[in-house]
C-alpha positions, 0 to 999 in steps of 0.5 A, spaced: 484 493 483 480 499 483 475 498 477 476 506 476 484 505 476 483 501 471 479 505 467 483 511 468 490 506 467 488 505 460 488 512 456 494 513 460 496 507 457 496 509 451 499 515 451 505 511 454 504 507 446 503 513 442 508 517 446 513 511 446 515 512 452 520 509 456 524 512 462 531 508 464 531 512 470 526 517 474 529 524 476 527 529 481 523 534 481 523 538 488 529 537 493 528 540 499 534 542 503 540 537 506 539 530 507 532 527 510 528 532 513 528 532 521 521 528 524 517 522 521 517 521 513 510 519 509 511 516 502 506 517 497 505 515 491 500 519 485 498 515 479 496 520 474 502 524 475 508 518 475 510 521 482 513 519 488 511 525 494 516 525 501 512 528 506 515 531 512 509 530 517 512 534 523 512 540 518 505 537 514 509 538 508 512 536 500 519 536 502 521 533 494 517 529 488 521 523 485 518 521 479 517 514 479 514 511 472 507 512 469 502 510 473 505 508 480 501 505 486 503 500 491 509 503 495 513 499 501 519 502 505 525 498 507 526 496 515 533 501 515 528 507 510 534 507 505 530 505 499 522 506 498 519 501 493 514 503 488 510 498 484 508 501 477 502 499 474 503 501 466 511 498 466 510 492 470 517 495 473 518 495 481 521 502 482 527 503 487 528 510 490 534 512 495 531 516 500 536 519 502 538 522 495 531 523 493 532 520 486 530 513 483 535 508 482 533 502 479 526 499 476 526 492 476 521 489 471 517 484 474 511 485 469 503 483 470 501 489 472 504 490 479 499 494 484 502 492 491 509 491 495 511 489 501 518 489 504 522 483 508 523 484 515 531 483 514 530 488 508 533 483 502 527 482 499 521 485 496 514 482 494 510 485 488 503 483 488 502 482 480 495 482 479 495 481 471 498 475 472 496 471 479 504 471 482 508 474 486 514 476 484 520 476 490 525 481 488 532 480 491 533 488 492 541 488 492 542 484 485 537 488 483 533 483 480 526 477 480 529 471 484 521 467 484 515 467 483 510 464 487 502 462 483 498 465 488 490 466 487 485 470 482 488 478 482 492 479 487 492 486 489 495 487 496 501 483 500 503 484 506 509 479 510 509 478 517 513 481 523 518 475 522 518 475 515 516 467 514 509 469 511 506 473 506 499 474 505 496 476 498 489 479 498 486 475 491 480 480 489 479 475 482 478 468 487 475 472 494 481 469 497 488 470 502 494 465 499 499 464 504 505 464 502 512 460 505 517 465 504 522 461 506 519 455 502 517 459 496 510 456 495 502 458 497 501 453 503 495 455 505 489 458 502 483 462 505 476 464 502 475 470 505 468 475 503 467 478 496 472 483 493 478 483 498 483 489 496 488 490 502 492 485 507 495 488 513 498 482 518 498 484 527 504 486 530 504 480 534 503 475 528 497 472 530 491 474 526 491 478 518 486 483 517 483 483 510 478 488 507 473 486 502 470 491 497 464 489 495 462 485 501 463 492 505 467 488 511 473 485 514 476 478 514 479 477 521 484 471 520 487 467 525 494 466 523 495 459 525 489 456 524 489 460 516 481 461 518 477 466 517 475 468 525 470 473 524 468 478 519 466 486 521 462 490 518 465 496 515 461 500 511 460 501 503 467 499 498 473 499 503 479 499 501 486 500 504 487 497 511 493 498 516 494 495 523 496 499 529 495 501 537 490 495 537 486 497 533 485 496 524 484 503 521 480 502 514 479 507 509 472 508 507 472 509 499 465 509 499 463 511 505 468 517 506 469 516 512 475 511 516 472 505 520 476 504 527 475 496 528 477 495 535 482 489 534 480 485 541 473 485 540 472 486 533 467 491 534 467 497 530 469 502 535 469 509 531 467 512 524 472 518 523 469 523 518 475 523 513 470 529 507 464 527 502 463 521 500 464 520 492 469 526 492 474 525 498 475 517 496 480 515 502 483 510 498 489 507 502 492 508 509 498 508 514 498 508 522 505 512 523 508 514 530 503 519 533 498 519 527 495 516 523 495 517 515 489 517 509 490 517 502 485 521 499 484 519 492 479 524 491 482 531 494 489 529 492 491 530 499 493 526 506 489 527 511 492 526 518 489 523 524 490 524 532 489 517 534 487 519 540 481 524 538 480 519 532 479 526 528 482 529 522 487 534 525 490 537 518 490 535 511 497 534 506 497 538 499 500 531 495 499 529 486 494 527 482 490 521 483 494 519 490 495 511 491 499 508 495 502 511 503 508 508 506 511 511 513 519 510 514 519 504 519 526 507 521 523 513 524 
């Protein structure tokens, strides 16, 4: 977990203590007209504002704001895009939004400050890394409620689950480890040490390798899926932390650098260094690899840059909240 989120998570907690809150459910702020917005959807989650924004990225634009909690962070999209999970931090609750309705309809508690989701590929089920207490919780996204929880590694901060949803991998910041997990066997089989602070898991389209960034050694692990062995690791410049596999290539956001290393997935080699603002003030945070783009959370702005893969540049920014966390793009679209 980011150590400046951490600092800043504790006055907001104590204004949820001194305020006594505690919301049943989240409202929406700003719907936009019909059902769901023609072109692709961006999901975003914004920490200090409790919010969940929907970007339209055909039209580069907020379409609604949902709120989603105190403190939102980690952010999944289930395969069908009827239902956007939101991991919140303060409640220790798994928010569940109706994409089509804009409005959360559900929150889950999972507790263990929860930073991270990810959902099955069959979409019944959702993985919660819970980084306050070293699990995994398994949410049964119909029931509505836990139905595991799996030990895993030392302050597990992200989570991803392979294509054929037999996998899960947990990104363990406390241990500098990856925890296999046996979904279906609902236990870690493996577990891989990997470079110092690693934050953020994204697994290959074809199953074979998990990328995995790590904060504080300023690289990326590459592990071999089969063999659960790091492979190689890749130098990418200071304080990585988001990761998302695409087009043949990882694409990592630069926290420290400002910057979005593109690491070349055949070679391993660092290809490109786009420019994503100033560093210590832009602070890409997060990012997502889209059907003609490639999105970056940008904590600093409050924005989303929007990337042509092709070019390998910014091509727009996207207005989202305050303190933007987590990034999901609607797989159905």
């Amino acid at each position: 977990m980011r150590r400046l989120a951490r600092e800043r998570l504790i006055g907001l907690w104590f204004l949820v203590l001194v305020a006594g809150i505690a919301p049943a459910s989240g409202t929406v702020r700003a719907v936009a007209d019909g059902g769901r917005p023609a072109g692709s959807l961006l999901y975003v989650s914004n920490q200090f504002d409790g919010t969940l924004s929907v970007v339209d990225t055909r039209a580069r634009k907020v379409t609604a704001t949902v709120q989603v909690g105190s403190a939102p962070s980690g952010v999944a999209v289930s395969p069908d895009g009827h239902l956007v999970y939101v991991a919140d931090q303060d409640s220790g609750d798994l928010w569940l939004v109706d994409a089509r309705a804009r409005r959360a309809v559900a929150a889950v508690r999972v507790g263990g400050a929860p930073t991270a989701v990810a959902a099955s590929p069959d979409g019944r089920f959702a993985y919660v890394a819970r980084g306050g207490s070293n699990s995994v919780s398994v949410i049964d996204v119909s029931a509505r409620r836990v139905t595991a929880t799996v030990p895993v590694g030392t302050e597990p901060v992200g989570v991803a689950v392979s294509p054929d949803g037999r996998r899960a991998y947990t990104a363990d910041e406390g241990s500098n480890t990856v925890s296999v997990i046996d979904t279906r066997a609902g236990r870690v089989t493996a577990t891989v040490p990997v470079g110092a602070g690693p934050v953020g898991v994204a697994v290959s389209p074809d199953e074979r390798s998990a990328y995995v960034v790590n904060e504080d050694a300023a690289s990326l692990s590459v592990i071999d899926t089969r063999a659960s062995r790091v492979v190689a690791n890749v130098p990418v410049g200071v304080g990585p932390f988001g990761v998302a596999v695409g087009r043949g290539h990882a694409y990592v956001a630069g926290l420290g650098t400002a910057t979005v290393p593109v690491v070349d997935t055949g070679t391993r080699r660092v290809v490109a260094r786009i420019k994503d603002g100033t560093p210590g003030i832009t602070d890409p945070f997060a990012v997502a690899v889209g059907r003609d783009a490639i999105y970056v959370v940008n904590q600093g702005d409050g924005d989303v840059a929007v990337i042509d893969p092709a070019a390998n540049r910014v091509v727009a920014t996207i207005p989202v909240g305050s303190t933007p966390y987590g990034i999901a793009v609607d797989p159905a679209r």
